[in-house]
ROVEX-895966 format. One record per residue (C-alpha): z, y, x. Coordinates in pm, whole numbers, plus 50000, padded with zeros to 5 digits. Example, Ala and Ser with C-alpha at 12.3 -4.5 7.8 and 13.67 -1.06 7.14 Angstrom:
! ROVEX-895966
507804955051230
507144989451367
This chain:
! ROVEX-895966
828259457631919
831259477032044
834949466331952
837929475732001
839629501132291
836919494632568
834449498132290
835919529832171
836039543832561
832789531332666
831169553432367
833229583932430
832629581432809
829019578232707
829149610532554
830319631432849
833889636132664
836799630032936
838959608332837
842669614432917
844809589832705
844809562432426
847519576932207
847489559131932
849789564531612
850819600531677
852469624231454
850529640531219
847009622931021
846459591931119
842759577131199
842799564930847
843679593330671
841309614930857
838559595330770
839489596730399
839499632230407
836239635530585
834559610730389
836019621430061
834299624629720
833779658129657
833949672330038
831589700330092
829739700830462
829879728930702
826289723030755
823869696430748
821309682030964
818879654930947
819879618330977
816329612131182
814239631531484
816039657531695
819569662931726
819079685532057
821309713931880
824329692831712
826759694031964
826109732831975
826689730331569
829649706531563
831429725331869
830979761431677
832689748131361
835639726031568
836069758231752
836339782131440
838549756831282
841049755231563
840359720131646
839959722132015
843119736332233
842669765632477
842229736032727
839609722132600
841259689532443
841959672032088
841889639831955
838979619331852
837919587331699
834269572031659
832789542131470
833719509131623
834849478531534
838369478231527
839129518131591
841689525431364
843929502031531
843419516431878
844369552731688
843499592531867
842709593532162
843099625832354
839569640532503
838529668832712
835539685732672
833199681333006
829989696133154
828029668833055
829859666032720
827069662632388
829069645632076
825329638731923
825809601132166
828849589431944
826069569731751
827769537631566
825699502331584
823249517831300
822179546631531
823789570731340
826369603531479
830199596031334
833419607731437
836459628231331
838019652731549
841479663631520
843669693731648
846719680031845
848799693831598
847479673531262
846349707731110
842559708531147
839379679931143
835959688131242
834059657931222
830389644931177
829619617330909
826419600730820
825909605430437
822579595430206
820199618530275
821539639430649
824609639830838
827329663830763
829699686130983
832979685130768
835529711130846
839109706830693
842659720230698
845059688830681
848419707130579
């Protein structure tokens, strides 16, 4: 089981993202508050793909909708968080998008793809969360 910041590196790392800097509390939605909005009753998903088998094309499907919702800066960063034990007290941390990079490997200790995304400024979320029956690409302004 992962926990806490090494945790939380070692599974973005795994991914391909780059990892630049633990920020922590910034300005703007905090880790919490992100994940309420994600998870929130009554959220509609971008799209929706199985919780089970393939998941070949979900970075392609997550990365379409961050980029359409202005998540990810012209330079390829924003700030992300992932399920581990103890990951709302290490906060954002800021990520780069790399060759190698497929967000389908942020899998929590049940095997399942969730994170939340941010845009540096607090505007804009774009994560994946594992619901009943698929997981869900959720999309939302934060202002």
């Amino acid at each position: 089981m992962r926990t806490g910041e090494e945790g939380l590196l070692e599974l973005i790392r795994g991914s391909g993202l780059v990892v630049e800097a633990v920020l922590g509390d910034v300005p703007g939605p905090s880790v919490d508050v992100a994940w309420r909005a994600v998870a929130a009753v009554g959220v509609e998903p971008a799209a929706v793909f199985p919780l089970e088998g393939d998941h070949a094309g979900v970075h392609a499907l997550w990365l379409r909708h961050a980029l359409q919702g202005d998540v990810i800066g012209d330079d390829g960063t924003f700030l992300l968080t992932a399920v581990v034990t103890g990951s709302a007290e290490v906060g954002w941390v800021r990520v780069r998008l790399g060759g190698s990079a497929d967000v389908s490997r942020l899998v929590d200790d049940q095997g399942r793809i969730e994170f939340v995304a941010r845009s540096r400024s607090g505007h804009r979320v774009c994560g994946i969360t594992a619901e009943e029956y698929g997981h869900w690409v959720v999309s939302l302004d934060m202002t």
